[in-house]
C-alpha positions as CSV (number, residue, x, y, z in Angstrom):
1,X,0.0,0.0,0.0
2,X,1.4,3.3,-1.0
3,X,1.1,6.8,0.6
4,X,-1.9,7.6,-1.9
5,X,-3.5,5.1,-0.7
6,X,-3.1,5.6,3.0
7,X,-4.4,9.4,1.9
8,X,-7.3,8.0,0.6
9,X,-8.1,6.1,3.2
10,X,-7.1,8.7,6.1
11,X,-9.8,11.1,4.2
12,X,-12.7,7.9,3.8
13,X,-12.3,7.4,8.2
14,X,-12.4,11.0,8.6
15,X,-15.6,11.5,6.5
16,X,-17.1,8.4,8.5
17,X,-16.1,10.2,12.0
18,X,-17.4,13.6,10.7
19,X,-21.0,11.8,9.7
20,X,-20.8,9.9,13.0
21,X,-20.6,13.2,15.1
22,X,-23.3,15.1,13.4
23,X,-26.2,12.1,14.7
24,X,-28.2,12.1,17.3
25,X,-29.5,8.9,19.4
26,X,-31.9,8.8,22.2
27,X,-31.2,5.1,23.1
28,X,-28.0,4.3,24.7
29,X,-28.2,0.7,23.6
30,X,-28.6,1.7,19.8
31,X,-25.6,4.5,19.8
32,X,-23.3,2.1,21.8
33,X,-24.0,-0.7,18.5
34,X,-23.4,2.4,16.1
35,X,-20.2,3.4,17.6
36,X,-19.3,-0.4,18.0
37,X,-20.4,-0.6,14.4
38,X,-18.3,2.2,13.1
39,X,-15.0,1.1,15.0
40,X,-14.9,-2.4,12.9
41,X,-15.5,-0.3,9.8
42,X,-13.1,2.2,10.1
43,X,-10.5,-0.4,11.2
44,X,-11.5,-3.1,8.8
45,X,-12.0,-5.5,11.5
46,X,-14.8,-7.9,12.0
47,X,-15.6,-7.4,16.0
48,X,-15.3,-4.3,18.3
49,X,-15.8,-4.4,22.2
50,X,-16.4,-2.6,24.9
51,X,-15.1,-4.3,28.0
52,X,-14.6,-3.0,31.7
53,X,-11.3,-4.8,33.6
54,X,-10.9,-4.8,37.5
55,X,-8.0,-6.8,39.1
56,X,-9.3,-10.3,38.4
57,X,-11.4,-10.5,35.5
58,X,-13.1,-8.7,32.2
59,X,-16.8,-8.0,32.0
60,X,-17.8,-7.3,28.2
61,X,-20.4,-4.6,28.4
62,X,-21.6,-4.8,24.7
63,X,-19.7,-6.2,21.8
64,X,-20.6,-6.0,17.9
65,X,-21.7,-8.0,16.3
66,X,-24.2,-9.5,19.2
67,X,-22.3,-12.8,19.6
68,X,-18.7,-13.2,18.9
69,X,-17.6,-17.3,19.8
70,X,-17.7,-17.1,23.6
71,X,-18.4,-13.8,23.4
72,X,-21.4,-11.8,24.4
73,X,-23.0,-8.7,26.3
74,X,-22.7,-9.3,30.0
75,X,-20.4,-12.6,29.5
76,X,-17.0,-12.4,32.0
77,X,-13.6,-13.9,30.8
78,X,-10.4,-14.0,33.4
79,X,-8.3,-11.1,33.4
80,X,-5.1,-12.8,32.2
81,X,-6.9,-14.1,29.2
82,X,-7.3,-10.9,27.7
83,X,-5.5,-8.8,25.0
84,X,-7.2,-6.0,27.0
85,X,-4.9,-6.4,30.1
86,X,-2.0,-4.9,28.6
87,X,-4.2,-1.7,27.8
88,X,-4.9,-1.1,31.3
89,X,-1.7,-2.0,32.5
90,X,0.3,0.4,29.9
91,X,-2.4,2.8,29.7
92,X,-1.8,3.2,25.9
93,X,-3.0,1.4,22.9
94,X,-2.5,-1.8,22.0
95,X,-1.6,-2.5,18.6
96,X,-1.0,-6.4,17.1
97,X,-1.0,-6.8,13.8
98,X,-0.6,-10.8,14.0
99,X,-1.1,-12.4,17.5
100,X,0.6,-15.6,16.6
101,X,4.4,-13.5,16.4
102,X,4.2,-11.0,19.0
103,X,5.6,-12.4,22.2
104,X,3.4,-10.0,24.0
105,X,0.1,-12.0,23.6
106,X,1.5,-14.8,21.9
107,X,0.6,-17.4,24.5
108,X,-2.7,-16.0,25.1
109,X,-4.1,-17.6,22.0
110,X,-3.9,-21.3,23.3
111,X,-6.4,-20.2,25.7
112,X,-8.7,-18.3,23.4
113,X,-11.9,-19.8,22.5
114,X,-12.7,-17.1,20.3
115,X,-10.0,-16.9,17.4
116,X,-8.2,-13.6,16.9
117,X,-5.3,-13.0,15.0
118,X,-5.1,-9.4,15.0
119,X,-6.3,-6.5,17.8
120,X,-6.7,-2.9,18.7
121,X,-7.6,-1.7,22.0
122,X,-7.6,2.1,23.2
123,X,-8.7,2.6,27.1
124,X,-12.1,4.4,27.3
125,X,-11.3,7.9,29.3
126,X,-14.4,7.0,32.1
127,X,-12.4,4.7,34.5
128,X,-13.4,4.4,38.4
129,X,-10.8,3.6,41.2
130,X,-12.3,-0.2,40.2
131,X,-13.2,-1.0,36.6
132,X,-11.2,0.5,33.7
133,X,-13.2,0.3,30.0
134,X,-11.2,-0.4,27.0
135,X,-12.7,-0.6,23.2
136,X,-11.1,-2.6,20.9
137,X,-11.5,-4.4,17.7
138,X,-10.2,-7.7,16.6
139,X,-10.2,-9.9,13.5
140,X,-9.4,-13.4,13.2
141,X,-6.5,-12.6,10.3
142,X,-3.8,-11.2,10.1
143,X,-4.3,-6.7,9.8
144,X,-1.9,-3.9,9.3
145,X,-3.1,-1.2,11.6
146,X,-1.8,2.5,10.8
147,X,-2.0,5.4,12.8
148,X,-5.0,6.1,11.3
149,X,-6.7,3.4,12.9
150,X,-5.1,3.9,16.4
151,X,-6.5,7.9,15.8
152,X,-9.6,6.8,14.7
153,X,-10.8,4.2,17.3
154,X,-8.8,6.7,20.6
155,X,-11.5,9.4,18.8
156,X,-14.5,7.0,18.8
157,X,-14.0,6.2,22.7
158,X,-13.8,9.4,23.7
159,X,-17.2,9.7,22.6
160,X,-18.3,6.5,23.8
161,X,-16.9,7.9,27.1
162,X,-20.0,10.3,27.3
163,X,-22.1,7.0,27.3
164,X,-21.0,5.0,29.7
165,X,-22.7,6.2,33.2
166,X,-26.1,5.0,30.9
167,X,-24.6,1.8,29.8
168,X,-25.1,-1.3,32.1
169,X,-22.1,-1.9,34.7
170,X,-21.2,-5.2,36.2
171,X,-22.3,-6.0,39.3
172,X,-19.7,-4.3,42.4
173,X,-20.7,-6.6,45.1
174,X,-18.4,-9.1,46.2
175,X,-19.1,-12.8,46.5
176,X,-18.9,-14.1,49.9
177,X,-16.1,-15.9,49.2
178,X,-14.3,-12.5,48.2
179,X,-15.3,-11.4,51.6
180,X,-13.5,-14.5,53.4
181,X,-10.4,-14.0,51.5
182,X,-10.1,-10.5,52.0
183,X,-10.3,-11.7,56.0
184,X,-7.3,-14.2,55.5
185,X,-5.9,-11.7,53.6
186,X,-5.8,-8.9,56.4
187,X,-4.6,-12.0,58.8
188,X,-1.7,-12.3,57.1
189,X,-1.0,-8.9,56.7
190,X,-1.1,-8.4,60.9
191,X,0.9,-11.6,61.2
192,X,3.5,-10.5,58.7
193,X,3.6,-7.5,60.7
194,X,4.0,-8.6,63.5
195,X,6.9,-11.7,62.6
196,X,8.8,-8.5,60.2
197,X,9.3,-6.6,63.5
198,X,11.6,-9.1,65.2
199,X,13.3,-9.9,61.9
200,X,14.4,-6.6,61.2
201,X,15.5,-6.1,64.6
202,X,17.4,-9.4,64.2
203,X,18.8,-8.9,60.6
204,X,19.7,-5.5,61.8
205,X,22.0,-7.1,65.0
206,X,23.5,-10.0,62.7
207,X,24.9,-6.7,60.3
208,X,26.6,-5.4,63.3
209,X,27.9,-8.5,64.6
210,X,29.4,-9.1,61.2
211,X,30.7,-5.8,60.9
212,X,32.5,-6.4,64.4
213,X,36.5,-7.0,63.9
214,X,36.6,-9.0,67.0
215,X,34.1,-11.5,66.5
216,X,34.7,-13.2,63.5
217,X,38.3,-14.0,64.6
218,X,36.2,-16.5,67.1
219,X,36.4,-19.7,64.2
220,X,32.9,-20.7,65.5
221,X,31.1,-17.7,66.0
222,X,32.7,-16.0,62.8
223,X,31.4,-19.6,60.5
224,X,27.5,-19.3,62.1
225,X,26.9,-15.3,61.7
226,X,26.7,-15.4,58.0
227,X,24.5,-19.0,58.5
228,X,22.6,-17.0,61.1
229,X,22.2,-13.6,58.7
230,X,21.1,-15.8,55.7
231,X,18.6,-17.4,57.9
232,X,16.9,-14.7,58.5
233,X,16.7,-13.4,55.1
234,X,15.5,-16.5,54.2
235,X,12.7,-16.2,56.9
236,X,11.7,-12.7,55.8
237,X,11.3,-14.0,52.1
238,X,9.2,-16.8,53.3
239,X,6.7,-14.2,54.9
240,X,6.9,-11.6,52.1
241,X,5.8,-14.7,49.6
242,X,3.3,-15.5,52.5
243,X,1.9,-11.9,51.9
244,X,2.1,-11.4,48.2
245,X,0.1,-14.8,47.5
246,X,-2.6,-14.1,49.9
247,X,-2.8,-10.9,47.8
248,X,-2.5,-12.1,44.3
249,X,-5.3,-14.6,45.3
250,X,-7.1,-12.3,46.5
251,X,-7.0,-9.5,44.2
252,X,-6.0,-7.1,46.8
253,X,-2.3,-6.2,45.4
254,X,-1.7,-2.8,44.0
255,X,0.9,-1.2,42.7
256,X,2.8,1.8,41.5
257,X,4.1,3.2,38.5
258,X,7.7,4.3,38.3
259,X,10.7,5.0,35.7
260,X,13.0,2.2,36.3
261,X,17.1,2.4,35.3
262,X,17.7,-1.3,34.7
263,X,21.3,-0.6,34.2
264,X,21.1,0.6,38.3
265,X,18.3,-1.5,39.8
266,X,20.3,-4.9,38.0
267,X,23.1,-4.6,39.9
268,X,21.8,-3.4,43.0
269,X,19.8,-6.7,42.9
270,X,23.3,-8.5,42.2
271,X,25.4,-7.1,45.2
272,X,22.3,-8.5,47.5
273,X,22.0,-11.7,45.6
274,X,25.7,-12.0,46.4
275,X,26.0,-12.6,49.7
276,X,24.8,-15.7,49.4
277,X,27.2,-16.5,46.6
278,X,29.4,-20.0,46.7
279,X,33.2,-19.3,46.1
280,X,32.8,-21.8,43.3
281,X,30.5,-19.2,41.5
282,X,30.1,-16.3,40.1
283,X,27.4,-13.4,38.3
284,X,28.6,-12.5,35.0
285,X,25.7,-9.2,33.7
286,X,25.5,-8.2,30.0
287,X,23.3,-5.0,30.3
288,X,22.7,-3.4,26.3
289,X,24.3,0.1,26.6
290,X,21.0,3.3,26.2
291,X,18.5,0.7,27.6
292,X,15.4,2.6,26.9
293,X,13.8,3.2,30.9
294,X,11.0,1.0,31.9
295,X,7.9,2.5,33.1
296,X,6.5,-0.4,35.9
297,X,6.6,-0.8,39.8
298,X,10.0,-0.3,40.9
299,X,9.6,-2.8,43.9
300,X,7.8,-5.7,41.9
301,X,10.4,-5.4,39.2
302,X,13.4,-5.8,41.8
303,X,10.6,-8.7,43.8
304,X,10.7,-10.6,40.2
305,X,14.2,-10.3,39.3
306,X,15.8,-10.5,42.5
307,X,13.5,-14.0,42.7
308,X,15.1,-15.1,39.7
309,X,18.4,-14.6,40.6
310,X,18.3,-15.9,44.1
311,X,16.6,-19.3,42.5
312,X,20.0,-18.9,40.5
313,X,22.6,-18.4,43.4
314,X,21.0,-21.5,45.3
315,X,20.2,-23.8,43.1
316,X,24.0,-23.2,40.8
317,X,27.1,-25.4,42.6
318,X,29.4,-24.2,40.6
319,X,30.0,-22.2,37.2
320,X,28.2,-18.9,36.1
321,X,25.3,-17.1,36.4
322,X,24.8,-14.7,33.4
323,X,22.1,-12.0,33.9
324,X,21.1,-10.1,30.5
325,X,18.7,-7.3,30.1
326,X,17.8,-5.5,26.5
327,X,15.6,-4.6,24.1
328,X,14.1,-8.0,22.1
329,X,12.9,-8.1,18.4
330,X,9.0,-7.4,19.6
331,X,9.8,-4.3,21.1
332,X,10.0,-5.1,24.6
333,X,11.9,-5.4,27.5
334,X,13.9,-8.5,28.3
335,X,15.8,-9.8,31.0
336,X,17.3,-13.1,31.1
337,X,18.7,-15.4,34.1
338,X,20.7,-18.0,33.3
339,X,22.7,-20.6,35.2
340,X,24.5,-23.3,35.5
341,X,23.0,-25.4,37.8
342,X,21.2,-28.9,37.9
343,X,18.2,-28.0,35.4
344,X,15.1,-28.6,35.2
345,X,13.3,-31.6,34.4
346,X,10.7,-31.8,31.6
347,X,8.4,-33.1,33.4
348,X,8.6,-30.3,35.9
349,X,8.9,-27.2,33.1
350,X,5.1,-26.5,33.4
351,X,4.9,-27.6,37.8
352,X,7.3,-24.9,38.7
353,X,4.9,-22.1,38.0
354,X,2.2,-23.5,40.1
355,X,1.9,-22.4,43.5
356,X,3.5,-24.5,46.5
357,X,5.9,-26.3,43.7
358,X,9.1,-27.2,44.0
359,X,11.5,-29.1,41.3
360,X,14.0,-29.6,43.8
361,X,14.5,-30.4,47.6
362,X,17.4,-28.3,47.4
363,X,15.8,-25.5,48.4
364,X,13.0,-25.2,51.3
365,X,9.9,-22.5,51.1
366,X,6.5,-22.2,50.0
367,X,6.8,-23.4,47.0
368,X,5.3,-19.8,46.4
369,X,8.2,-18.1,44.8
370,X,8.0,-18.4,40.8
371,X,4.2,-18.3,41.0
372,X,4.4,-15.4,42.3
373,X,7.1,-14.1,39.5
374,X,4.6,-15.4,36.9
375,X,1.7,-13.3,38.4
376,X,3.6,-10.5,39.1
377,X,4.9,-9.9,35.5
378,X,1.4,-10.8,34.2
379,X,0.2,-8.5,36.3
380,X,2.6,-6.2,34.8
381,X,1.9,-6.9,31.2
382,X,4.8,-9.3,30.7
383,X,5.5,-12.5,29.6
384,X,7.7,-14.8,31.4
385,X,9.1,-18.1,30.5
386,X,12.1,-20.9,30.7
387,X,14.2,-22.8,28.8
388,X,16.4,-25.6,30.5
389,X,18.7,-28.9,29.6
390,X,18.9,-31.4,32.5
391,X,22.4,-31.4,34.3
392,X,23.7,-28.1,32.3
393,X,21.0,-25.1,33.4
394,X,18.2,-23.4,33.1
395,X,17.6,-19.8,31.7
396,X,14.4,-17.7,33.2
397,X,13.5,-14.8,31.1
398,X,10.6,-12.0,31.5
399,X,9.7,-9.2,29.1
400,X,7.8,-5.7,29.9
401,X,6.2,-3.7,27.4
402,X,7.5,-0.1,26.3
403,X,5.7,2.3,27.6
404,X,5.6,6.0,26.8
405,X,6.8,7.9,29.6
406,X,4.4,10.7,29.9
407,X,3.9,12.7,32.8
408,X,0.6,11.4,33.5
409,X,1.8,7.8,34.1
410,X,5.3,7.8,36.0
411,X,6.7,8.4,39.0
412,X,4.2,7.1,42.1
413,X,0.5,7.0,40.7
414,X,-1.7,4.5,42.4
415,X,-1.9,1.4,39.7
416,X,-4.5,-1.6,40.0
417,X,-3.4,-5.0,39.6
């Protein structure tokens, strides 16, 4: 397609947009199916949605045409199987062209019952502190969206915007068993409190005691402080995975938007990571110079990361452990952990991400620790995955979209998860 042709077609949307603006409807149901209507024309797409996303799951408030597969007004879909997701998580629009190469939602599509191949989503500008409406459109073959199209459909849902207090909203009341979570939750959030307390005060002792010149010259004493120190680090991971579970299962974990220096947060996460470090081992990092900032949580990235590489440190006897971040061919973040250590069995690849897993004894815990990392970075808008060969290592890997760092969405602004 040539530039006369995108002209063409630039002036055909804009003529469409210009009739659509000059009508006037008196039923909400009937302009919501117009504007619905419009978005697959001007986008040459077959289905266009209006959905509204809280922390856990999608309700679709009207969809064109009426049925769509499993798709229908009022039906409900799990968050994480959503291309919307990522268009509340990023705030921006979400542009694939062919779902079946972008990494992004690449592994959405095996859980799709309704094929789509490619998507465009634009948030709606009428979200509450709860639900955040997207629109989006979404064919089952392959598209090449322009611009125009992104233009076009952010122009049509800021006038669906003006319709939404009429349109129907999903139900806000919790489920009982919403309720009862949120009450384990709030346990565990006391208990946490009230075991961090005495850990800190501990972890805080153990420092000085290490930092002591006399001490460690005692051959016993000097061998069990660092035991001692890593114990307690241990503990206070155990509780923090005790805390972020309850709260992913719950649906009660927020977060916060920041700009993120990988090229400082990486190594800060390394010279932690390295205490517990055997002699016989060491971190080799392979940072891509003008890494472009990530817009995220700060303290999630650093949770998943720092996860990873822990895992790394005590699971790796003896070799390297090569930590890579950088841009990857679909436009997003990557970092890579990779070791050296036992690997991973096949028949454990899929196990690990489950919670209370383990694929070793070697370590002890919840088994809470990479389901967490896989909820987080979903959470997030990522992608996470592994690659491993029995007896020679494994290599975890997570990717974060690009995000635009505008004003409006960095630096502490409450997020949903």
């Amino acid at each position: 397609m040539n530039l006369h042709d995108d002209h063409a077609i630039e002036q055909e949307i804009l003529e469409r947009l210009a009739t659509l603006s000059t009508m006037q409807f008196d039923d909400v149901d009937r302009a919501i199916q117009t504007y619905l209507a419009v978005a697959c024309e001007v986008t040459g797409t077959t289905t266009a949605l209006i959905g509204d996303l809280n922390r856990t799951h999608q309700y679709i408030r009207a969809i064109y045409p009426a049925s769509t597969g499993n798709l229908a007004a009022g039906s409900t879909l799990a968050r994480e199987d959503t291309f919307c997701q990522y268009v509340d998580v990023t705030a921006q629009p979400l542009v694939v062209d062919d779902a079946e190469v972008d990494l992004r939602v690449q592994r959405l599509l095996e859980r799709l019952e309704t094929p789509v191949r490619a998507y465009l989503g634009v948030p709606i500008p009428a979200s509450t502190a709860a639900l955040t409406p997207t629109l989006c459109t979404f064919d089952p073959q392959v598209h090449r969206f322009t611009p125009i199209h992104v233009a076009a459909l952010k122009l049509l849902a800021h006038q669906i915007a003006h319709w939404m207090p009429l349109l129907r909203a999903p139900a806000t009341e919790e489920p009982p068993v919403a309720l009862t979570n949120m009450s384990v939750a709030e346990l565990n959030q006391i208990v946490a409190h009230d075991i961090r307390n005495p850990l800190h005060f501990l972890q805080g002792t153990l420092e000085l005691l290490q930092d002591d010149p006399l001490l460690p010259a005692d051959h016993a004493l000097g061998s069990l402080l660092p035991q001692a120190y890593n114990s307690v680090l241990h503990i206070q991971r155990l509780v923090r995975d005790l805390v972020d579970g309850t709260a992913l299962m719950t649906g009660t974990l927020s977060f916060v938007r920041h700009t993120i220096d990988l090229s400082t947060l990486i190594p800060e996460i390394v010279a932690v990571a390295s205490t517990m470090l055997r002699s016989t081992c060491r971190i080799h990092l392979e940072i891509a110079p003008d890494l472009p900032a990530l817009i995220s949580d700060r303290d999630r990235v650093w949770q998943i990361v720092h996860n990873l590489v822990s895992n790394a440190v005590r699971y790796t006897e003896a070799g390297t452990i090569t930590i890579r971040a950088y841009a990857n061919d679909n436009h997003m973040l990557q970092i890579d952990v990779e070791d050296t250590g036992p690997g991973i069995n096949p028949a454990d690849s899929m196990r690990i991400w489950e919670r209370h897993t383990r694929a070793s004894t070697v370590a002890q815990g919840w088994g809470l620790g990479l389901a967490i990392v896989r909820a987080l970075v979903l959470a997030l808008g990522g992608q996470v995955g592994m690659t491993s060969t029995l007896g020679q290592g494994s290599c975890f890997w997570v990717t974060f979209p690009f995000v635009r760092p505008e004003p409006a969405l960095v630096d502490y602004q409450p997020w949903r998860s």
